[in-house]
N, C-alpha and C positions, 0 to 999 in steps of 0.2 A: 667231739665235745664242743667245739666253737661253733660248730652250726646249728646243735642244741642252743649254746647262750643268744648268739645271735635268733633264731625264731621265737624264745623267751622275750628277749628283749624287744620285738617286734610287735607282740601278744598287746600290748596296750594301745599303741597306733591304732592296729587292725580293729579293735573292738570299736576303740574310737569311729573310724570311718564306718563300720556298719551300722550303729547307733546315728550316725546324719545321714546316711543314707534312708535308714528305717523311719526316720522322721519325718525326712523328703517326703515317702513315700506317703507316709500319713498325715502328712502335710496338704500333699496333692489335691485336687477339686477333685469331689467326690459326683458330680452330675455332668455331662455332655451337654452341648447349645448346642440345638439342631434350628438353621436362620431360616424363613421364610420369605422369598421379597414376593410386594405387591405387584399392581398393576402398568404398563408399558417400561417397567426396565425388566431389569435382569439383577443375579446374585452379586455381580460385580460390586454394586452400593454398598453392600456389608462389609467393605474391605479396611475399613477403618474402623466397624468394630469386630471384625473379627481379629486382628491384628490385636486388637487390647484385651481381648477374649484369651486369646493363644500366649500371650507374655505374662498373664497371670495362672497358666499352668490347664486351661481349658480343651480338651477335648470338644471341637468347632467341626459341621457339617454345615454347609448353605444348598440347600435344593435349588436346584432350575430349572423350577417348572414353568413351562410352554403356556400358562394359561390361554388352552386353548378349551380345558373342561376340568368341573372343579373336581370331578371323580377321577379327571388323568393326574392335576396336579394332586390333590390327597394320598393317589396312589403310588408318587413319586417319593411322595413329605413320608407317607408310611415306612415306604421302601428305606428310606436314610434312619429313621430312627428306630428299624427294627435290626440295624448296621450297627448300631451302638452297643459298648459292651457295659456302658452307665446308665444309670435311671437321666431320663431325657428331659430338659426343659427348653420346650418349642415354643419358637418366637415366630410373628408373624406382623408385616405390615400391610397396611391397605389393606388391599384384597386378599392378601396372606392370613390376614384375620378370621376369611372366611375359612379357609384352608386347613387351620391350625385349629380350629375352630369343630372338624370334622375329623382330623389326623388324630388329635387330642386322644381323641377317646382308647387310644393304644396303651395298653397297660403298661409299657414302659414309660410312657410320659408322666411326670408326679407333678409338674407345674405349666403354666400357660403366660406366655409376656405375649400383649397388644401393643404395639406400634402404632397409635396414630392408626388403627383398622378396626375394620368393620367385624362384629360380632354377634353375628344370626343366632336366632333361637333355631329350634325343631322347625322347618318349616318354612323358614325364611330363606332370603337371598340377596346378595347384594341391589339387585333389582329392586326389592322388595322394598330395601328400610331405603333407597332413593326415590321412591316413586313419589313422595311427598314432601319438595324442596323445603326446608328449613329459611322461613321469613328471615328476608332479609341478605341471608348470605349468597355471597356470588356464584354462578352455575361455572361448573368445571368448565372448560373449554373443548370440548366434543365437536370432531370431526363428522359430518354425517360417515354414520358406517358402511365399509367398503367391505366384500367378501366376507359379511357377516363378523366382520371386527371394529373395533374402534381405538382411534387415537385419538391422541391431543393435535389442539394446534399447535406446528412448533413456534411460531411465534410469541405465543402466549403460554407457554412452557413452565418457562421460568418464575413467570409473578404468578401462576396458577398452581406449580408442584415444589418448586426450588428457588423461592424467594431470598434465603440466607445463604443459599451455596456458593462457592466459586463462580462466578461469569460466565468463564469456559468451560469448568465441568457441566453445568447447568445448558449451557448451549453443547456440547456433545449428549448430554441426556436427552434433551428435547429430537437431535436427528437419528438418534439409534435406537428409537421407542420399539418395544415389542406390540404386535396387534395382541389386543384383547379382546380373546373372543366372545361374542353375546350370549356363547352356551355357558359361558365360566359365570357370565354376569346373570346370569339366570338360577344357576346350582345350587339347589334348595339342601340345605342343612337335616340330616336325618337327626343326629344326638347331639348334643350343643356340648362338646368336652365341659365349660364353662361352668354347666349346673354339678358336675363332680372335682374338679380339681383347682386347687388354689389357683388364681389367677391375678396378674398384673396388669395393668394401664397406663400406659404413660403419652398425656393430654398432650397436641400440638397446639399452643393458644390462638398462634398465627398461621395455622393450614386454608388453605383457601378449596381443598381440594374435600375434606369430609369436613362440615363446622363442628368448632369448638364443642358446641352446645348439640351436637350428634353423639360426640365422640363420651362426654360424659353421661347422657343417657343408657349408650350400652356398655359403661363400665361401670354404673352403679346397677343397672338386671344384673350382670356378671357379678356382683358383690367383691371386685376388684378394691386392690389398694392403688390405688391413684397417685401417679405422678402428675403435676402439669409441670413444663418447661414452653419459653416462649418458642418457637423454631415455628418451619412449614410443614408442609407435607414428608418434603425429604429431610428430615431433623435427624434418622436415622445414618444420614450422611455429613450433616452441618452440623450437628453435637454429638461426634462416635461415643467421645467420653463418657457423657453422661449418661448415653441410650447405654453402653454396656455396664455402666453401673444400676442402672436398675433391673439390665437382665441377672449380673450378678448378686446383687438382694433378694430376687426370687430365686439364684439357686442355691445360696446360703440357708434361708428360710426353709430348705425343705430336708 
């Protein structure tokens, strides 16, 4: 009989806790961020916002693609968000843009966030929307290409991609550059995710690396909601906070 009263008297705790847990649950983010990084780094960058990503309860994927071809990296970006067990919203900087850009069109993605990156129509290629320098602004600092890749100068690293970062992060980004290969820089866009699925923008006003005035050209074709914040190129790294609140806007919104 006492262990009757005693499990009786328990009955309201226990309902308690599964009622906050049941909340939790439905609490939870309901979308996956699968990261895309751009051109001569690596996923590593995204570690500040993925970090803010993951503490607001985010299921977080960062691809590492080799941009050695945009059909290897695409087929990588695929590979992660066909691994999700949530509807996807793929982020992409730089040249991630182009990436994300073609990955998109995956029927589990329901949203698209740009980074300060590049966003081809059907057809295009980063190649493409660079062929005709935007007056005035400064030309990236391009290594002539070695074994059909290209870097930066690391010299000019810093005031060219990561003007507001750390010193030293910005000087270890500059010596551990990935090559980028001129077939990635070439990889023409079959379906422009962009023209079917909601999409975000968020401006880098101080990028020396794609201008300003680029960046808002193909985020108003993309009929994107537009962030600007001031940052560089790497703002993805120099503002985590804020980049992961715009990726998290666009996965609220959907």
């Amino acid at each position: 009989m006492s262990t009757l009263k005693n499990t009786l008297k328990s009955l309201p705790a226990l309902a308690l806790s599964c009622a906050v847990s049941t909340a939790a649950i439905a609490g939870a983010p309901d979308k996956s961020i699968v990261l895309v990084h751009g051109a001569f780094v690596d996923g590593s960058g995204w570690e500040g916002v993925y970090d803010i990503l993951k503490k607001d309860g985010y299921d977080v994927t960062i691809v590492q693609n080799p941009t050695t071809s945009l059909a290897a990296d695409v087929a990588l970006t695929k590979a992660a968000i066909d691994a999700q067990k949530k509807p996807v919203i793929l982020v992409g900087h730089s040249y991630g843009g182009a990436v994300i850009t073609e990955a998109g069109n995956d029927q589990k993605v329901v949203g698209l966030v740009y980074v300060t990156a590049f966003a081809p129509d059907a057809g295009e290629s980063v190649q493409t929307l660079t062929a005709t320098p935007v007056p005035g602004a400064p030309p990236p600092p391009f290594l002539p290409p070695q074994n059909g890749a290209l870097l930066l100068d690391s010299a000019k690293f810093a005031e060219a991609f990561a003007a507001d970062v750390d010193p030293k992060k910005a000087a270890f980004m500059a010596d551990s550059q990935t090559p980028w290969s001129l077939e990635a820089v070439g990889g023409s866009i079959t379906t422009a995710a962009w023209k079917s699925k909601p999409t975000w923008y968020l401006v880098a006003t101080n990028d020396k690396m794609i201008p300003p005035v680029a960046q808002r050209q193909m985020a108003k074709r993309a009929n994107a909601k537009v962030t600007e914040l001031a940052g560089s190129h790497a703002i993805y790294v120099s503002k985590a906070k804020e980049v992961a609140a715009v990726i998290e806007s666009a996965a609220k919104a959907q």
